[in-house]
N, C-alpha and C positions, 0 to 999 in steps of 0.2 A: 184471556184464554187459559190463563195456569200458567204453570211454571215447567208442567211438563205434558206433553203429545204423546198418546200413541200413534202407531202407523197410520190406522185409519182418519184420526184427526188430521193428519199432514195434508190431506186431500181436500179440509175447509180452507186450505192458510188460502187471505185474499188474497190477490194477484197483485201485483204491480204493473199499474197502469203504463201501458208507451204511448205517447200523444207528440205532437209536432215540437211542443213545450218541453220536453224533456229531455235536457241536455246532460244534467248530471243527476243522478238519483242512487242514496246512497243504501243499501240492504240494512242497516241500522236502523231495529225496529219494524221490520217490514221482513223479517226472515227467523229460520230456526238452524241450531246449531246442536250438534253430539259429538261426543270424543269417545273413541275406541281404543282397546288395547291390541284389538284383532286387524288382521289385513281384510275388511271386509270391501267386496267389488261387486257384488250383485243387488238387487233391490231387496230381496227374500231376507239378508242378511242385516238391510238398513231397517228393515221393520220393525226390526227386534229389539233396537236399539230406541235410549232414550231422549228427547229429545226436550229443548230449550229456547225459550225466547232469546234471541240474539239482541241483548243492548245493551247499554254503556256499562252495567254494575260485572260485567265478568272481572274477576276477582282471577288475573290468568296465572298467578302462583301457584295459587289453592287450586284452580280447576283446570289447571295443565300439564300432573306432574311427569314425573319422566319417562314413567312406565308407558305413557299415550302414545299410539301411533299415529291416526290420523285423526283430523279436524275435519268431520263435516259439516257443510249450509245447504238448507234446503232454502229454494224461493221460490216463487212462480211469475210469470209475467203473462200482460196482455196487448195486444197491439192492438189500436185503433188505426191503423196503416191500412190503406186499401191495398196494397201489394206488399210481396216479401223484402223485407230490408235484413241490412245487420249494422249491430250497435257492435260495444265494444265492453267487458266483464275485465274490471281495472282493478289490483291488486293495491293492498297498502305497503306490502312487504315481497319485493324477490325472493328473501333468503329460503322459501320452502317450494319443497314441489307442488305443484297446483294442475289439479284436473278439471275439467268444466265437464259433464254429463249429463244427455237428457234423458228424461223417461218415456220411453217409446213403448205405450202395453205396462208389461214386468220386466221389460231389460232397460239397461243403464247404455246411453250410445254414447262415446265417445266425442266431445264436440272438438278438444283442442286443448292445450296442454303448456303450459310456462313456469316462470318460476327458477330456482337456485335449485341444481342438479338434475335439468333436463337441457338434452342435448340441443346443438344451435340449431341442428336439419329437422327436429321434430319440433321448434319453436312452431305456435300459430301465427304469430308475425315475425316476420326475418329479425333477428335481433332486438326483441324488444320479449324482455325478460318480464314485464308488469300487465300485459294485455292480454288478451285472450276472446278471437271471433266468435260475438252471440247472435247467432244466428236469430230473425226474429216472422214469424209467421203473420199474414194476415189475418186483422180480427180472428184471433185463436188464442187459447189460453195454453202455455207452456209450465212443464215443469221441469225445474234443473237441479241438481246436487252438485257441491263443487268438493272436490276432494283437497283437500291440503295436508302432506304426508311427509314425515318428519324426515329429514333431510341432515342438518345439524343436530344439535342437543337436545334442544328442545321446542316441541310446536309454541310458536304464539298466536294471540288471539290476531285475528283479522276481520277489518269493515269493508267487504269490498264496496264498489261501486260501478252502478252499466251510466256509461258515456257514450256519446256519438262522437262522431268521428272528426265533426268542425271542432269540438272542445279540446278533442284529443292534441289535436293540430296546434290547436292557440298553447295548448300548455306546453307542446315541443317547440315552439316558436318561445315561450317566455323561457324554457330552459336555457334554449340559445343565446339569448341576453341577456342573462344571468349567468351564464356558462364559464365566464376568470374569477367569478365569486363562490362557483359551487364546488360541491367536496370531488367530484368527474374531474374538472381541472387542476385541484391540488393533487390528486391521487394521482394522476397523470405525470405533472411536474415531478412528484419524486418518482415514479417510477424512469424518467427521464436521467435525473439526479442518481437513479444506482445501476443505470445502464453506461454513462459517463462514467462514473467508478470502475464498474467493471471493466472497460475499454484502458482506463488510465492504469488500473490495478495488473492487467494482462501484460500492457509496454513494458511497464518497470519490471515485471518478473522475468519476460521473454528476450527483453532487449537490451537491460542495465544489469539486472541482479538475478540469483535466480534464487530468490528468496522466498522461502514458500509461505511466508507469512503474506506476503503480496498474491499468492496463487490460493491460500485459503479464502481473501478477501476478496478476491474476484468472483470467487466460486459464489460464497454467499452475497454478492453485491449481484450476480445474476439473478438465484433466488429471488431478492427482492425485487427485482424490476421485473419480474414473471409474474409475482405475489400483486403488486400493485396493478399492472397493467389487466390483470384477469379480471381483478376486484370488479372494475370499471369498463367492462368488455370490450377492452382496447385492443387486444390478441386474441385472435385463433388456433388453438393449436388441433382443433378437433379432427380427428380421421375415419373416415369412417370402420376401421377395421380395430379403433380404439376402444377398448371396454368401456374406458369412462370417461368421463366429459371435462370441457374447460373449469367446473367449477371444481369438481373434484381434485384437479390439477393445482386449482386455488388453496382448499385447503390444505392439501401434501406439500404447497409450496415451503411453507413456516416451518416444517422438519429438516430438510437439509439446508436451510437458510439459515438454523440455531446449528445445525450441526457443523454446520463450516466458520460458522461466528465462533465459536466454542474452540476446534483448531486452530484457528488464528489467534485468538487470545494467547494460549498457550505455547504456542510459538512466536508471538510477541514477546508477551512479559517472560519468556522462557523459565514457564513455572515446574518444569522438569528438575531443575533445582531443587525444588521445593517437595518432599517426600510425599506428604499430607494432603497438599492442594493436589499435587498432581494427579494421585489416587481418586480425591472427591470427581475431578472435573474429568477422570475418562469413566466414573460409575455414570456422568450425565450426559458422556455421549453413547453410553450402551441405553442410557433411559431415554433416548430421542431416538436408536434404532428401534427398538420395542414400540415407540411411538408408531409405527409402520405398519406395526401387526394389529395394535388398536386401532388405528383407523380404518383398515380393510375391515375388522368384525366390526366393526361402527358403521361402515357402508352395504354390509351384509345383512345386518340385525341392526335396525337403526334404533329399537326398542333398550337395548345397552344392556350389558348382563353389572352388576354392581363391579365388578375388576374394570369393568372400561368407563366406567361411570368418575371411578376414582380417580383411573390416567387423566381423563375428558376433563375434570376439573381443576386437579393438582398437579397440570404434565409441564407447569411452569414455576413449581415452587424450586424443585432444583435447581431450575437455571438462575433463579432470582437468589438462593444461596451463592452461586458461587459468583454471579455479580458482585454480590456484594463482598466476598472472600476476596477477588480479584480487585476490588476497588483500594481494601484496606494492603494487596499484596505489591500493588503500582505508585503507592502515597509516592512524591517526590522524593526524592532521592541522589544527592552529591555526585556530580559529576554525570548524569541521567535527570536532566534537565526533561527531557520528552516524555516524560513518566507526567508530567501535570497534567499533561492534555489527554493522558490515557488513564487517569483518575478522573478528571472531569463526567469523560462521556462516559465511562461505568457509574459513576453516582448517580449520573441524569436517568441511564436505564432502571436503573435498582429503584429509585424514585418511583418512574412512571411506572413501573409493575407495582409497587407495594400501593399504590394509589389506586391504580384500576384491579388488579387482581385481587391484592389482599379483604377488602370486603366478600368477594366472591369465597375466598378461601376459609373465612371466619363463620358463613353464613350469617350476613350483617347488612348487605344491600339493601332490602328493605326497609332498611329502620338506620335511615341516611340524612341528612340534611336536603335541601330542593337544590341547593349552588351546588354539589356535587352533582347529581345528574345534570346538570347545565352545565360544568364544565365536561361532565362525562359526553355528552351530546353534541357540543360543539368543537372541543378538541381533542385527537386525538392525542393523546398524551404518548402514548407508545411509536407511533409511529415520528412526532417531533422527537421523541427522545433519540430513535436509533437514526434519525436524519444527524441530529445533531454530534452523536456518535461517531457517524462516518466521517464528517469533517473534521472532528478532533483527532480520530485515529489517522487521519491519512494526514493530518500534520506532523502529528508524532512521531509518522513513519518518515516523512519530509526530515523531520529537527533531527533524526536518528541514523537515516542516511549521511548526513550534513554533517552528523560528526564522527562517524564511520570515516568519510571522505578524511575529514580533518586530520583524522589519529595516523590514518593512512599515508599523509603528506608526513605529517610529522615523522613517522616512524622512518618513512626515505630519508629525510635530514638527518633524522638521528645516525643512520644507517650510513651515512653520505661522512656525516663528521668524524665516527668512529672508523670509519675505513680511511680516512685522512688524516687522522691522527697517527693509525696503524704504519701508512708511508713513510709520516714523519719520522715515526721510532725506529722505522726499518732506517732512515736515510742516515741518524745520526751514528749508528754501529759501523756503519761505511765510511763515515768522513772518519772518525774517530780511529778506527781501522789505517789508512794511507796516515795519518798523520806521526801513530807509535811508530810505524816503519821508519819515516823522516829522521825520531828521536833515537832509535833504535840507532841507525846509522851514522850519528854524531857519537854514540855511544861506542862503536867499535873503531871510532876513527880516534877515540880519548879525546877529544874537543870539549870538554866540559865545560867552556865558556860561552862555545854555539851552543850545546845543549841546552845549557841552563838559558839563554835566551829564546831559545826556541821554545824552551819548556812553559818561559813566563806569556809567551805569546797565543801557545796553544792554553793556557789554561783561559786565558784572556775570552778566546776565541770558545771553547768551552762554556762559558758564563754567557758569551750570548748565545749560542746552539740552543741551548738550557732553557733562557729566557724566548727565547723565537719560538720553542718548539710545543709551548704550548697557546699560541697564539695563532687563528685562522692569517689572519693578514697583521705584515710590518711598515712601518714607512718606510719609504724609499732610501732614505739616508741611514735607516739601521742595516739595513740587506746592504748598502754601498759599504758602511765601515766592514762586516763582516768580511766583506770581499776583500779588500784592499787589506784587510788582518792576514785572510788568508794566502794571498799575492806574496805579504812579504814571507810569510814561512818557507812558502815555496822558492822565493829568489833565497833565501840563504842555502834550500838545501841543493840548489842548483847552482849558486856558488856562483853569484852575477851572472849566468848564462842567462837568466831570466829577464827580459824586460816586457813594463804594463803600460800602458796609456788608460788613462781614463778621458773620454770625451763628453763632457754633459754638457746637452745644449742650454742656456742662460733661463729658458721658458719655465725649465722644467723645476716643479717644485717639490725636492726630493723631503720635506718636511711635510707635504700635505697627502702624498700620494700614498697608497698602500697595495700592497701588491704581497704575494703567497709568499712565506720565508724560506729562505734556499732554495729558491728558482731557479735562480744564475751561475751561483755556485757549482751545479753538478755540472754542465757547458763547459765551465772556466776549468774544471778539471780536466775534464774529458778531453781539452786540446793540450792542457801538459802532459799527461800523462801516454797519451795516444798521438799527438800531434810533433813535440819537440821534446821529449826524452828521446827519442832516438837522433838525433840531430848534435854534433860535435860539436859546433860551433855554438848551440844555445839557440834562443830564438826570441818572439815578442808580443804580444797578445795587445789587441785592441779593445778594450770597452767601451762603446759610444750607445750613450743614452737619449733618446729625443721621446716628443710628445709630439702625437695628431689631435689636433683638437676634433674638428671635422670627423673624425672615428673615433671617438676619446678610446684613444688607445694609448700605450706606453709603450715605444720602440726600443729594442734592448738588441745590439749588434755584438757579437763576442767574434774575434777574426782573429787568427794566427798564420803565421808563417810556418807551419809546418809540412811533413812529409805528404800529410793528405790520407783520407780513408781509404781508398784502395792498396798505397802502401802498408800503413798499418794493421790493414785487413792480412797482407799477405805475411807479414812477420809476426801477427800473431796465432795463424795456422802452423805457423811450425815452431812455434813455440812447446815445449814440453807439456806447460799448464796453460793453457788458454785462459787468458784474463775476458772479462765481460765488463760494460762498463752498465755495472749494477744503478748507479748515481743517475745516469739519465736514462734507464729504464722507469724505474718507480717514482723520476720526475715525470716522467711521460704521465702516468697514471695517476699522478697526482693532480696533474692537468685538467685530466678529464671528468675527473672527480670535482677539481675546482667547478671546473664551467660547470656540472650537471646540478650541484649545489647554488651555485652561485645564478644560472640561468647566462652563464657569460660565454664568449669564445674567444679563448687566449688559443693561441695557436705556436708551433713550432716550424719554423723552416731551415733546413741544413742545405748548405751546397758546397762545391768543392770548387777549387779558386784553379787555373790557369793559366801558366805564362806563355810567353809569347811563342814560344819553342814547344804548347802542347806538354807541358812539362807541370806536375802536381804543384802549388806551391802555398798551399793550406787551406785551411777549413773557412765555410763562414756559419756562425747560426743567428737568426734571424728570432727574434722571442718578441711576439707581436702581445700583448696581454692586453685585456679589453678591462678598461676601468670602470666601476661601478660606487 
């Protein structure tokens, strides 16, 4: 018949027979097709236009360029049906809008309408985006045009085919069974996989951290579970008071999906540091909000004025720069261990776009190898990459957490030792302090033979202050000589009024154990100095040391015969200078400090001793210390 029809000819094309037998019947070779730059919707208009045999040799590079708006097919059919039936006008591609119209006279009627960007409630079948009801007349000859009207980038070629309705059936029954192997149920599973993200990504920012690199990643982890789920018309989101439709919502999804990816990045790898990087990666989040503007005039003017043509095909080279800026700016790095796995999955991305996009970007597709569209066909490369992306990042944020926590702990210990240290150095100015006073006093008495003995004791007693005081924990028996050093200073400067017992139960193994240095010490003062200085006659202090096993504890009893804290209390309110007993205050807190360090509970107990008569007759303290 030629290569090309005019109007009039359009009116010989033979029919397509409908018979009992005709279950699938494809329009390949059996129909004509034109492409238009104009929005043409009446017949007056399609006349005008040129027409083409529909078969196999369309060349749809060369005869589809981008300037095309619509794709039409003319065909005819005939029924041999003694009554009116309807078949079914089966698509090879959802991605474009598709019209089915009949010729009724010179007008085009409306039959039914599917297809990628038409809404769900003007579907001709309830959710079924590839079908469309063909109405079929008895024994009558029909004419149809089907409109296919650019939608995306650009039209492709299309075979449709008329089906009935058993076939229809069998092929949704084979989908069904084939359904954990087809690409519906992978798209599905990830969108599953970043709707979990999201849920996990929200915990940690709302309940643990409030870290907004976990709130950029949610945001874009929603995106893609909207993105996938629409793909595969798993979600509805249609309203009727909505301009535009689920699929439209499909493609806007991938703008703030890249634009919250792009956030996160940056408040990751905290490339705000970085003067250069930081500058390139906020010029590609202003080039993903202009992405906004180009897709509404891409939705308005689907025909592309060459600036949207440009965005349309290059609106991923930027982000595919700074992939790769970002992959060389996370390389591992000392001490940032979680940097591996946030190079990983930026290299995997930067890969899977230079693979699939950069042919597009070269104009080089065409003139490809066959295994490259076979992998291009069979996997998604882009979508395994940013799968595998998210697991890497959300380890990284795991590994990164983990030693956040770490540094955290540590900086309390640090914090814990330096403040116990601090005690320490406070405690030795104080012993050191009471002891010049002792020397002082042999000194005005001209004793220079007690002095000089006391002097060699205290230096004695010095050398181990010195040595203890930079040690967390002593053995038992170094904190016992200190003691008994310091005991004897004390009975000389008391001048025999002083007597000590030392009690240690046989169990106790004062070489193995270790316990805080100058524990006891400030105790053993606080009853001479507060307890029997006041006392004429002198007095006597008890040390008895035992071990619990059963509570590994180490019992440390310090007991005097002295006037008692209530006394003491009251002679030193009227005292001119009120003494404090500094020594077992910043023991106290040296305590507490131990245990919060140590995870122990050494404990203090004080009580006040009674004779028979209701009469004060000295102190006890009780130093329970929990071994470790």
């Amino acid at each position: 018949m030629g290569n090309s029809l005019n109007a009039i000819a359009q009116e010989n094309i033979k029919p397509i027979n409908i018979t009992q037998q005709s279950k699938n019947v494809s329009l390949l070779n059996q129909a004509y097709y034109t492409l238009s730059k104009k929005n043409n919707k009446t017949y007056a208009q399609l006349q005008e236009l040129d027409w083409h045999f529909l078969d196999s040799n369309i060349a749809a590079q060369k005869e589809f360029p981008d300037t095309v708006l619509q794709y039409w097919i003319n065909f005819s059919i005939r029924s041999t049906f003694d009554r009116d039936t309807s078949l079914l006008f089966k698509l090879d591609s959802k991605m474009q809008q598709t019209q089915l119209y009949e010729r009724v006279g010179n007008r085009l009627v409306l039959v039914g309408q599917t297809g990628f960007g038409i809404k769900i409630s003007n579907l001709s079948i309830a959710t079924d985006y590839w079908r469309i009801h063909l109405p079929v007349k008895q024994k009558e000859t029909q004419y149809f045009y089907v409109l296919i009207q650019k939608y995306l980038y650009n039209i492709v070629p299309q075979y449709p085919q008329i089906e009935t309705y058993d076939t229809a059936y069998r092929e949704k029954n084979r989908e069904l069974v084939l359904f954990p192997l087809s690409f519906r149920h992978v798209k599905l599973w990830v969108a599953g996989f970043y709707f979990a993200v999201f849920i996990y990504c929200c915990l940690k920012y709302f309940l643990q951290r409030r870290d907004r690199a976990y709130l950029y990643y949610a945001l874009a982890s929603l995106c893609m579970f909207f993105r996938y789920s629409l793909q595969v018309d798993a979600i509805l989101l249609e309203v009727n008071w909505l301009p535009i439709n689920n699929d439209f919502i499909f493609l806007l999804s991938f703008i703030p999906q890249t634009f919250f990816y792009i956030l996160f990045l940056g408040e990751f790898l905290q490339v705000k540091n970085n003067r250069y990087l930081n500058l390139f990666l906020k010029f590609c989040l202003w080039q993903w909000v202009l992405m906004i503007v180009v897709m509404i005039v891409h939705y308005l003017r689907p025909e592309l004025s060459p600036i949207t043509k440009i965005f349309w095909i290059y609106n991923s080279l930027p982000f595919f720069i700074l992939t790769v800026l970002l992959s060389y700016y996370a390389r591992p790095k000392p001490n940032k261990g979680y940097l591996r796995f946030a190079f990983t999955g930026l290299a995997a991305i930067s890969f899977a776009l230079l693979f699939v996009l950069a042919p597009k970007w070269l104009d080089i597709y065409n003139h490809l190898p066959s295994w490259y569209y076979a992998i291009n066909n069979y996997v998604d490369l882009v979508t395994l990459a940013f799968a595998i992306d998210a697991v890497l990042f959300l380890t990284a944020l795991a590994y990164r957490d983990r030693l956040d926590e770490l540094e955290r702990i540590d900086l309390k210990i640090k914090n814990a030792e330096n403040e116990h240290k601090i005690l320490r150095l406070q405690m030795n100015p104080h012993f050191i302090f009471n002891c010049l006073n002792s020397i002082n006093l042999y000194i005005e008495q001209n004793n220079s033979v007690l002095a000089s003995d006391y002097l060699s004791k205290f230096s004695q007693l010095m050398r181990l202050s010195l040595s203890h005081s930079r040690k967390d924990k002593i053995v038992l028996s170094e904190e016992i000589k200190t003691i008994k050093l310091y005991l004897e200073m004390e009975t000389m400067r008391f001048k025999g009024k002083l007597k000590y017992i030392f009690d240690i139960d046989n169990n106790v193994d004062a070489d193995f154990i270790e316990i805080p240095p100058m524990l006891v010490q400030p105790y053993i003062e606080n009853a001479i100095w507060h307890g029997l200085m006041h006392k004429n006659v002198g007095g006597e202090i008890l040390i008895k040391i035992s071990q619990d096993f059963t509570q590994q504890t180490l019992l440390v009893i310090i007991e005097d015969d002295g006037i008692g804290r209530l006394k003491a209390s009251e002679l030193n309110s009227k005292a001119a200078e009120k003494e404090k007993s500094y020594g077992t205050l910043i023991t106290g807190e040296r305590i507490a400090n131990f245990n919060k360090e140590f995870n122990t509970n050494t404990q203090i107990h004080i009580e006040d001793l009674y004779g028979a008569d209701n009469e004060a007759k000295g102190t006890r303290v009780l130093i329970s210390i929990h071994l470790i």
